[in-house]
DRENGUBA-815231 format. One record per atom (N, C-alpha, C): x, z, y; atom name; residue number from 1. Coordinates in Angstrom, 3 decimals, m for minus. Each point is the difference from the previous one (the first is absolute). Example, Ala and Ser with C-alpha at 12.3 -4.5 7.8 and 13.67 -1.06 7.14 Angstrom:
2
        u        w        v atome num
   13.190    7.800   m5.690     N   1
   m0.890    0.000    1.190    CA   1
    0.900    0.000    1.200     C   1
   m0.350   m0.720    1.050     N   2
    0.820    0.060    1.190    CA   2
   m0.770    0.730    1.090     C   2
This chain:
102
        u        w        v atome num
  m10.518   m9.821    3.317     N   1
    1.126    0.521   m0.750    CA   1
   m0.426    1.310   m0.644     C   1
    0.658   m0.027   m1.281     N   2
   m0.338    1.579   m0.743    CA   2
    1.084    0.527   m0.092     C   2
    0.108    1.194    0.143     N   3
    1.222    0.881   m0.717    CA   3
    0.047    1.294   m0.805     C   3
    0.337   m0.227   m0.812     N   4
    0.040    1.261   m0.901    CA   4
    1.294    0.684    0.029     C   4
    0.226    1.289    0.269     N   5
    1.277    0.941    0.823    CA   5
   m0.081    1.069   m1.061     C   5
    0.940    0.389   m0.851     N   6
    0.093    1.259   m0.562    CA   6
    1.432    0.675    0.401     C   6
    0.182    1.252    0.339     N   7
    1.035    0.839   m0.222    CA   7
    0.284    0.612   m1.004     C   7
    1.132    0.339   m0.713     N   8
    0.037    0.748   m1.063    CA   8
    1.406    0.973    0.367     C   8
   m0.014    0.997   m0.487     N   9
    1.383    0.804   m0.309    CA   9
    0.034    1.054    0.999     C   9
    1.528    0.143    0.208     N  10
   m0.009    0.935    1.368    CA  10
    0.123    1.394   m1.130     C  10
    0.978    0.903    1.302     N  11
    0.181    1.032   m0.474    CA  11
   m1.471    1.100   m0.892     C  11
   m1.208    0.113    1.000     N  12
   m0.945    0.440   m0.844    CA  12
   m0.731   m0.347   m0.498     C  12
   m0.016   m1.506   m0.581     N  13
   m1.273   m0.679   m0.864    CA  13
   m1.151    0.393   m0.104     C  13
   m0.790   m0.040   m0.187     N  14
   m1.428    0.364   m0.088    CA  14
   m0.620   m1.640   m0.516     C  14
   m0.176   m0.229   m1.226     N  15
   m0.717   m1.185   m0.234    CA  15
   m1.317    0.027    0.454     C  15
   m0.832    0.648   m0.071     N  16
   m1.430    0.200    0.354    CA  16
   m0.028   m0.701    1.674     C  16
    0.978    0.234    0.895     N  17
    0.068   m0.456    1.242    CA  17
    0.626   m1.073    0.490     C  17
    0.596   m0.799   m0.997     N  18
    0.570   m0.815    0.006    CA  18
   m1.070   m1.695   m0.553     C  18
   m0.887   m0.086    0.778     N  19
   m1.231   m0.339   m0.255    CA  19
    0.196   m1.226    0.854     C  19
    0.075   m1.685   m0.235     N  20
    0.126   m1.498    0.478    CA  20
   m1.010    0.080    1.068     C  20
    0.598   m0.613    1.289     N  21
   m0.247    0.017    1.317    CA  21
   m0.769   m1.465    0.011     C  21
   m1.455   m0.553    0.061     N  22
   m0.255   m1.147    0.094    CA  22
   m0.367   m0.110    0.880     C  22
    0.067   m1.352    0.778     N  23
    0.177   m0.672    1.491    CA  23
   m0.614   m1.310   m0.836     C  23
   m1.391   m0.565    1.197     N  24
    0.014   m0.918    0.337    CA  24
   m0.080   m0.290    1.258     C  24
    1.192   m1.055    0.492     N  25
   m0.164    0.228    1.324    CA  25
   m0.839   m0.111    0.977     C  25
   m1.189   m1.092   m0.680     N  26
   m1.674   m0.187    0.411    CA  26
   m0.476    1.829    0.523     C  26
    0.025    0.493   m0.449     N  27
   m0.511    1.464   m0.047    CA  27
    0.527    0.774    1.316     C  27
    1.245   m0.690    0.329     N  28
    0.718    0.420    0.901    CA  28
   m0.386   m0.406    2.069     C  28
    0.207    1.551    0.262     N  29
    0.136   m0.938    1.376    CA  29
    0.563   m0.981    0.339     C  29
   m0.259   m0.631    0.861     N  30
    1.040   m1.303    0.353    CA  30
    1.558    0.040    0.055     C  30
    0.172    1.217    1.122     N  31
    1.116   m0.242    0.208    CA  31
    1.120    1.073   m1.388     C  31
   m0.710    0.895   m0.544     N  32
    0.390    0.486   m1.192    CA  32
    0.221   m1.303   m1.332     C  32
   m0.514   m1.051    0.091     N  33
    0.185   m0.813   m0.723    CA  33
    0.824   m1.013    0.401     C  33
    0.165   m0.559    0.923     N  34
    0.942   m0.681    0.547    CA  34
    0.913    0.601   m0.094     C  34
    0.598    0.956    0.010     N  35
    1.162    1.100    0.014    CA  35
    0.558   m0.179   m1.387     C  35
   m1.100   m0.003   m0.734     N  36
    0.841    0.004   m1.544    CA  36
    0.001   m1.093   m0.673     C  36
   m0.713   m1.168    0.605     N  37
    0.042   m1.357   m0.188    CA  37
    1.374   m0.602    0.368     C  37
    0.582    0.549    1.437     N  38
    1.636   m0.256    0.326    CA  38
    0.980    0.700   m0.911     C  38
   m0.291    0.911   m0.181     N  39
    0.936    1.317   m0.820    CA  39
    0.442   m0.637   m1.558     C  39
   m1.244   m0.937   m0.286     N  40
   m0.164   m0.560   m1.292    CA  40
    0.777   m1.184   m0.028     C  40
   m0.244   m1.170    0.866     N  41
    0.547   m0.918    0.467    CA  41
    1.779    0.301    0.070     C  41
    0.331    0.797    1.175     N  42
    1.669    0.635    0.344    CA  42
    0.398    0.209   m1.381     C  42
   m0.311    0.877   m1.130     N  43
    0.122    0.293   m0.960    CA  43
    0.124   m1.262   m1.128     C  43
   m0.796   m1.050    0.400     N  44
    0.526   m1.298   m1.212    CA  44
    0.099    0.348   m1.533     C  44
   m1.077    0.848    0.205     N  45
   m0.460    0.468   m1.621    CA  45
   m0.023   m0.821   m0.685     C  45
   m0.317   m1.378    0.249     N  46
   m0.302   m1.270   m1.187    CA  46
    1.547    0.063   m0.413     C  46
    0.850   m0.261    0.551     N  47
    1.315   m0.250   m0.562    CA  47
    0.872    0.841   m0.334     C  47
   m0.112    1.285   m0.021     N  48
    0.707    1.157   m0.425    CA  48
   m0.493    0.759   m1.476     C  48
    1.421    0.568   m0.415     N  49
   m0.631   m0.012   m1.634    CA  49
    0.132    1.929    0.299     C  49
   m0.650    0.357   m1.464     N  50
    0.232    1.408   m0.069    CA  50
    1.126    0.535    0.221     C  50
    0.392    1.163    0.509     N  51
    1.267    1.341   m0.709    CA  51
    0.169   m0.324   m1.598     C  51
    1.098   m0.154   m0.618     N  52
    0.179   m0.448   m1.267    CA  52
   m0.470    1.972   m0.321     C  52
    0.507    1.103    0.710     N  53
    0.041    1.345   m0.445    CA  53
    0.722    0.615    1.294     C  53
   m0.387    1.621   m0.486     N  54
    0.339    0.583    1.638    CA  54
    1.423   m0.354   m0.369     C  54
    0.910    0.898    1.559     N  55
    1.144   m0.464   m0.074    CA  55
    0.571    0.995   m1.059     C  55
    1.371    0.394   m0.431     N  56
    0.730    0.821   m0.921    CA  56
   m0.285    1.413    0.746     C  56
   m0.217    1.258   m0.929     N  57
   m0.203    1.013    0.182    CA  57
   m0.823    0.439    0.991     C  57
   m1.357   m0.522    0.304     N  58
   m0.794    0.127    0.713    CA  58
   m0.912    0.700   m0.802     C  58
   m0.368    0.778    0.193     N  59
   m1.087    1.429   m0.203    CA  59
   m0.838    0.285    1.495     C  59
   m1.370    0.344   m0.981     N  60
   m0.892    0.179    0.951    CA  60
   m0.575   m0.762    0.834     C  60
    0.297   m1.717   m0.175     N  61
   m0.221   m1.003    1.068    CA  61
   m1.336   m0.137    0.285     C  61
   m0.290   m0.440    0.825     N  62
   m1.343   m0.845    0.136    CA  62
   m0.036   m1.333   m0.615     C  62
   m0.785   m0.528   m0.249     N  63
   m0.120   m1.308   m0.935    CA  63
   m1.631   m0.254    0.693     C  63
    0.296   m1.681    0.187     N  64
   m1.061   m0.973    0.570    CA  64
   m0.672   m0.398   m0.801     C  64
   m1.124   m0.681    0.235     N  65
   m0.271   m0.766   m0.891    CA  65
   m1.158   m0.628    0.978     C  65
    0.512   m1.611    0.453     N  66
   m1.086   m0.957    0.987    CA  66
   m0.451   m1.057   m0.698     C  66
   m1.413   m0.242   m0.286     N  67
   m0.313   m0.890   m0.500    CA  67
   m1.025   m0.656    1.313     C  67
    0.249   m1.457    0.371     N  68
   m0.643   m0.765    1.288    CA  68
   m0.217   m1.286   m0.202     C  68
   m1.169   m0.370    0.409     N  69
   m1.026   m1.087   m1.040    CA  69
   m0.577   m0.648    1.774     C  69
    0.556   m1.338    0.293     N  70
   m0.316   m0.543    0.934    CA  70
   m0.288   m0.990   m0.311     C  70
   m1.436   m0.597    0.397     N  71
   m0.409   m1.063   m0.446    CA  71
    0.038   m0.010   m1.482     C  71
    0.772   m0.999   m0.596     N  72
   m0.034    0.258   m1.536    CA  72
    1.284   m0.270   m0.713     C  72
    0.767    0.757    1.299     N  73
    1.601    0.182   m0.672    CA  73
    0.215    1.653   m0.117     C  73
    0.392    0.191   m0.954     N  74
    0.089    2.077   m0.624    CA  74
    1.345   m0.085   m0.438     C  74
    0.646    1.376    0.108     N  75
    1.038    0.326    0.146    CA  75
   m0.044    1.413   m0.241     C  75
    0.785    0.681   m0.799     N  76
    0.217    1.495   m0.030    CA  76
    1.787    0.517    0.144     C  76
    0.521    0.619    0.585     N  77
    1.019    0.530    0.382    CA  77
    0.145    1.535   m0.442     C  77
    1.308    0.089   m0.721     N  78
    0.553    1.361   m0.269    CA  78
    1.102    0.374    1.322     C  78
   m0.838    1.048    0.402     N  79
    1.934    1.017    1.098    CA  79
    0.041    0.812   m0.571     C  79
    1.164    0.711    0.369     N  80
    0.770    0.867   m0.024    CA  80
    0.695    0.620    1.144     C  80
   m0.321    1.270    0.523     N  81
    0.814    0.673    1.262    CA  81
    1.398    0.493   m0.570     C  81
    1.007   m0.531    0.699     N  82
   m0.671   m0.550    2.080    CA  82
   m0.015   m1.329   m0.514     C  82
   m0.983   m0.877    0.939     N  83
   m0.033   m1.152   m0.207    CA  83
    0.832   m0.762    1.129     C  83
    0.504   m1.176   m0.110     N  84
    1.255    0.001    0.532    CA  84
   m0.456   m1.111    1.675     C  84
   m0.866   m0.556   m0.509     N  85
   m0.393   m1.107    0.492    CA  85
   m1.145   m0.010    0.945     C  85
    0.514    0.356    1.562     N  86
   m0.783    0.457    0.906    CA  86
   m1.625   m0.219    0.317     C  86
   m0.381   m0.935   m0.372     N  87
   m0.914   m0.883   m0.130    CA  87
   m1.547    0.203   m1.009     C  87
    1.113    0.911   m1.101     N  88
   m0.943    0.355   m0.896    CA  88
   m0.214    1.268   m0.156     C  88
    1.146    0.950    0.428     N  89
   m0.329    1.255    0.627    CA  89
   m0.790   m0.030    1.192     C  89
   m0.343   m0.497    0.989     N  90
   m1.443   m0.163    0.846    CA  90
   m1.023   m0.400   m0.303     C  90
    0.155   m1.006   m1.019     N  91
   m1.243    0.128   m0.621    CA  91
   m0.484    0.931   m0.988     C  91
    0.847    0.663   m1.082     N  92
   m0.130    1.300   m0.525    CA  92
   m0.365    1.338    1.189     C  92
   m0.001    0.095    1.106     N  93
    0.372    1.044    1.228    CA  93
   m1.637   m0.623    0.236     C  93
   m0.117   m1.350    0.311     N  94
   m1.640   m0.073    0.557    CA  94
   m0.921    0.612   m0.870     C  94
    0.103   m0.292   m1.499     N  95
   m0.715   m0.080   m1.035    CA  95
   m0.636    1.844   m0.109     C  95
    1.358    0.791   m0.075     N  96
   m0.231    1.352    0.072    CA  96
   m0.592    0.408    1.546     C  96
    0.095   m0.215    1.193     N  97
   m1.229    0.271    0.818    CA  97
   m1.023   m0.331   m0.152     C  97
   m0.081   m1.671   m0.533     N  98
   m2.081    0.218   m0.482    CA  98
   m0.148    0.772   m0.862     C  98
    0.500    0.309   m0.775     N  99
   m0.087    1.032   m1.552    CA  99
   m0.366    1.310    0.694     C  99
    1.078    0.580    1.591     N 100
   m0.771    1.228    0.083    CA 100
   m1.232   m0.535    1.303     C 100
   m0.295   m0.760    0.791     N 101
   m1.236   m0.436    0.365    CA 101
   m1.690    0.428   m1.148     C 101
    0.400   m0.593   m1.413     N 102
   m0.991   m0.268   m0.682    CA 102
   m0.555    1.620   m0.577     C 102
């Protein structure tokens, strides 16, 4: 599995640091990969569509952006905080601990 993870926004932006998180999970310890292999799975990324846009009067948000390429099915996903949908906020929550791991 690949994943490509960007953050964007947030009260102090800094584009320069806002730099796509790539994961293959091959690369990964075992059990660090299994972890986000379930996270991915719970999440049912194949069947969920983007955030059409943040919600009304949201300033300063964070904004997602997951693109995940398993086998040879790919998929990219837009969020928007808060994200509502427990499932994909843990997997957004895993994604940012490997980010500060790396």
């Amino acid at each position: 599995m690949r994943i490509i993870y960007q953050r964007d926004g947030g009260v102090a932006y800094m584009p320069g640091l806002s730099r796509p998180l790539r994961i293959d999970t091959r690369d990964l310890p075992a059990a660090q990969a299994a972890r986000l292999e379930q996270l991915v799975t719970e999440a049912g990324l194949f069947s969920r569509e983007s955030a059409a846009a943040p919600p009304p009067g949201a300033a300063d948000i964070y904004t997602y952006t997951l693109r995940v390429e398993v086998d040879k099915r790919r998929t990219t996903l837009h969020l928007y905080d808060p994200i509502a949908a427990p499932e994909l906020q843990a997997l957004v929550d895993y994604l940012e601990d490997l980010r500060a791991l790396a």
